[in-house]
C-alpha positions in Angstrom: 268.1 -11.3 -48.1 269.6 -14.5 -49.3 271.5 -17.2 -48.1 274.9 -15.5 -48.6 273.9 -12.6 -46.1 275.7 -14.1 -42.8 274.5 -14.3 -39.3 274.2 -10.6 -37.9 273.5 -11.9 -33.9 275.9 -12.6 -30.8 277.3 -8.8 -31.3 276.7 -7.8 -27.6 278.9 -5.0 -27.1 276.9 -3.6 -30.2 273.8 -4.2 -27.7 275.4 -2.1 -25.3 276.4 0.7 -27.7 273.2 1.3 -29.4 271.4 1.0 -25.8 273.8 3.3 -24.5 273.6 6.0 -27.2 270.1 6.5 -27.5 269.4 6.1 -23.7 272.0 8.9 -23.4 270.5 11.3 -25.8 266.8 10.5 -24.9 268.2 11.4 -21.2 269.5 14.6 -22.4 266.5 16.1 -23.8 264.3 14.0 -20.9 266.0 15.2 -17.9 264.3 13.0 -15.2 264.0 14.7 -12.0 261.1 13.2 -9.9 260.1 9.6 -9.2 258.0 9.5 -11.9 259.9 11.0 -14.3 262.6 8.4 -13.5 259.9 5.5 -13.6 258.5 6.8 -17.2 262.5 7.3 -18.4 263.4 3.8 -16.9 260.5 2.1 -18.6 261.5 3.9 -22.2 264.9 2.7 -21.3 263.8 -1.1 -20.4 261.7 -0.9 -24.0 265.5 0.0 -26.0 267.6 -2.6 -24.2 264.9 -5.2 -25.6 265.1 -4.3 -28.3 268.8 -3.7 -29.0 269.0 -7.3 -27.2 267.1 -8.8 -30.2 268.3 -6.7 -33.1 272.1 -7.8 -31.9 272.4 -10.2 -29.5 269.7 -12.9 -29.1 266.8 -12.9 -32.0 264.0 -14.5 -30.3 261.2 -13.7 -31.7 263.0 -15.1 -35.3 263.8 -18.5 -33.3 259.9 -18.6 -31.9 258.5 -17.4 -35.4 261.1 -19.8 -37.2 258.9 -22.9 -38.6 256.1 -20.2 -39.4 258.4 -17.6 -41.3 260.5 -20.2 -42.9 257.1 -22.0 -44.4 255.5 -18.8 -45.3 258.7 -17.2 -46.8 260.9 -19.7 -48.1 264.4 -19.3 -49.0 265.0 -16.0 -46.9 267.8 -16.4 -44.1 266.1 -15.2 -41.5 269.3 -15.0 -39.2 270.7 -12.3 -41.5 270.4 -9.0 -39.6 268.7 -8.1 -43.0 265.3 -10.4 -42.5 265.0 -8.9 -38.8 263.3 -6.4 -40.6 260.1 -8.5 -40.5 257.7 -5.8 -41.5 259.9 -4.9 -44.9 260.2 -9.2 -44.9 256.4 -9.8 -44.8 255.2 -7.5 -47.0 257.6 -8.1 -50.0 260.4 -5.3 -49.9 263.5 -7.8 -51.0 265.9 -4.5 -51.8 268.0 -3.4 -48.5 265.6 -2.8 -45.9 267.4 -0.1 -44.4 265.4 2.0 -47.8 262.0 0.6 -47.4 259.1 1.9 -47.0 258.7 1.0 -42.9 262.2 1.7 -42.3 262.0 5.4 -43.8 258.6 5.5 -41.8 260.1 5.1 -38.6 262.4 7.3 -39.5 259.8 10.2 -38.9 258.5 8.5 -36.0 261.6 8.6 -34.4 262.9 11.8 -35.2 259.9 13.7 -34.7 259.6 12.1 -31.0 263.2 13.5 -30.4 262.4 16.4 -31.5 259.3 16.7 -29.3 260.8 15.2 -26.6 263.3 18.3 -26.9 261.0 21.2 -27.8 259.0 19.7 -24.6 261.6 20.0 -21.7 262.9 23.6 -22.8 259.8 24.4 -21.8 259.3 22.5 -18.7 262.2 23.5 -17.3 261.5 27.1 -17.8 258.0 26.9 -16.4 259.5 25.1 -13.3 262.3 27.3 -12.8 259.5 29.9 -12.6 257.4 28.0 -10.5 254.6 28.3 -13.2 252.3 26.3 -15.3 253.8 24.9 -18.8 251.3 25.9 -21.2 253.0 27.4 -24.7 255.0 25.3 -27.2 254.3 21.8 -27.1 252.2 22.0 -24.1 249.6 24.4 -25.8 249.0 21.7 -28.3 249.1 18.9 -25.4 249.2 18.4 -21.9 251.9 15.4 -21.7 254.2 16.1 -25.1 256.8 14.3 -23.5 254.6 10.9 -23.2 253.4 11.3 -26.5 257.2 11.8 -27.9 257.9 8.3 -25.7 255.2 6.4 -27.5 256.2 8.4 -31.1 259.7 6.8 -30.6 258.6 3.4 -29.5 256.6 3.1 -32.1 259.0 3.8 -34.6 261.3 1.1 -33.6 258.5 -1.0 -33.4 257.8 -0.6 -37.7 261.6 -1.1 -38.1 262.0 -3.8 -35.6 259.3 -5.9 -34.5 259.7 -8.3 -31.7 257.6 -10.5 -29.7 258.6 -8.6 -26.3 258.9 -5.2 -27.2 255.1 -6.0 -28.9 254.3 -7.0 -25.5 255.6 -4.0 -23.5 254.4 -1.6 -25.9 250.8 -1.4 -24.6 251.8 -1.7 -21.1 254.2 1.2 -21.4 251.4 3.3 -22.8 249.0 2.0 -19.7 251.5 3.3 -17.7 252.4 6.8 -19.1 248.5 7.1 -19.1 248.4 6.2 -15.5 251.4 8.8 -14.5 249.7 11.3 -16.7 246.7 11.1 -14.4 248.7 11.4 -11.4 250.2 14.3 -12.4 247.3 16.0 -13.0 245.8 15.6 -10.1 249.2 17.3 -8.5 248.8 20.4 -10.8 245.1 20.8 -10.4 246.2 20.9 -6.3 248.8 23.4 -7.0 247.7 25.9 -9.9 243.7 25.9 -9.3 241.8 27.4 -11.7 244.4 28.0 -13.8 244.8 24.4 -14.3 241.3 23.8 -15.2 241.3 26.5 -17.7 244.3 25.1 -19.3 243.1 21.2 -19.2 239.7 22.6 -20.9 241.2 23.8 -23.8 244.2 21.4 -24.0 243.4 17.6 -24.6 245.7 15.1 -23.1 247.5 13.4 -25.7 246.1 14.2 -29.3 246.2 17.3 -30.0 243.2 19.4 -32.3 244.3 20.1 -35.8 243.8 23.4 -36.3 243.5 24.5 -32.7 245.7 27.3 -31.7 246.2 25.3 -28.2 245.5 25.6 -24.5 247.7 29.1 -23.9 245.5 30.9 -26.9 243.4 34.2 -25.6 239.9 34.0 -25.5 237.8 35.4 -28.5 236.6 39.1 -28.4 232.8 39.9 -29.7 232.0 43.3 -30.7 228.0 43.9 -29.9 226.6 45.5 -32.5 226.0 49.3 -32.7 222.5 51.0 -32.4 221.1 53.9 -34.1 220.1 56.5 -30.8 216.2 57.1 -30.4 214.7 60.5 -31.6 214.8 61.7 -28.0 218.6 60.8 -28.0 219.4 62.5 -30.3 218.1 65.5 -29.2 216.6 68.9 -31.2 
């Protein structure tokens, strides 16, 4: 990250590419079908076009951070695509950012919230195609996996590229998926019953126990233990 790297901004088609291609293939393991699935897919979507916007097109948060970053790290080009790694930047990783220790970190962030974002909604669709509650895979270990994969995936773009406004949106979009996971609730507990109130006992919202077999798991049998029959029992 020297002065040789060139500018890496102004590349708008790759803005819509990158935007496009993970919107796409979050949509096909999301599958929106209500209102508020579309509301909680749009938001995720709003969240990657801000970012994509700064990584390629237009790096504000570089030209707001610019007198502060170029004091407190001098002789970095900080309009190399390169030093819009801030977090690799500001914590001394001067090798290609792309192997660093944030980068490869949201890595697993990302992947895993695909990947739960997937094993989620093969098991939504199957409960609602059966008009019953989702309760095993993902949702024995938590009520709203596919929220939690939202957040998992935000977050890891956020360690590999931090900006001013998706820093900003991040909280609000987890206010929000907290307030639709609310509302939701209340709509199963109208429609399953008990059955819902078992499940929400045993299941917690968004972190899930470690070690806990999850909200689907059969209650424990006790054996009382035996006793020796009386005398009179017993008989001659």
């Amino acid at each position: 990250m020297t002065q040789d790297n060139a500018p890496a901004y102004g590349l708008w088609s790759l803005v819509v590419i990158n935007s496009l291609v993970f919107i796409i293939f979050a949509f096909s393991f999301a599958k929106p079908q209500s209102g508020r699935d579309w509301r909680s897919f749009g938001a995720f979507s709003g969240f990657l076009v801000a970012l994509f916007a700064e990584m390629y097109g237009y790096p504000l948060t570089i030209y707001l951070l610019s007198g502060w970053l170029g004091t407190k790290f001098p002789g970095v080009d900080f309009l190399s695509h390169d030093a819009g790694h801030l977090l690799e930047v500001m914590f001394g990783w001067r090798a290609n950012p792309h192997f660093g220790p944030f980068h490869a970190l949201s890595a697993v962030f990302i992947g895993g919230g695909f990947w739960l974002l997937s094993a989620a909604w093969s098991v939504l669709y199957a409960s609602q195609r059966a008009g019953t509650l989702a309760k095993t895979g993902a949702y024995a270990r938590v009520r709203h996996p596919q929220y939690v994969a939202f957040v998992l995936i935000m977050f890891g773009f956020l360690l590999q590229w931090p900006t001013v406004l998706t820093l900003v949106m991040f909280p609000i979009l987890c206010a929000m998926y907290v307030r639709l996971s609310l509302t939701e609730e209340r709509d199963a507990a109208k429609t399953f019953g008990a059955e819902w109130e078992r499940y929400a006992s045993q299941t917690p919202r968004f972190f899930p126990k470690l070690g806990a077999s999850g909200g689907d798991a059969a209650p424990c049998l006790t054996i009382a233990p035996t006793r020796r029959p009386s005398r009179e029992q017993q008989g001659p």
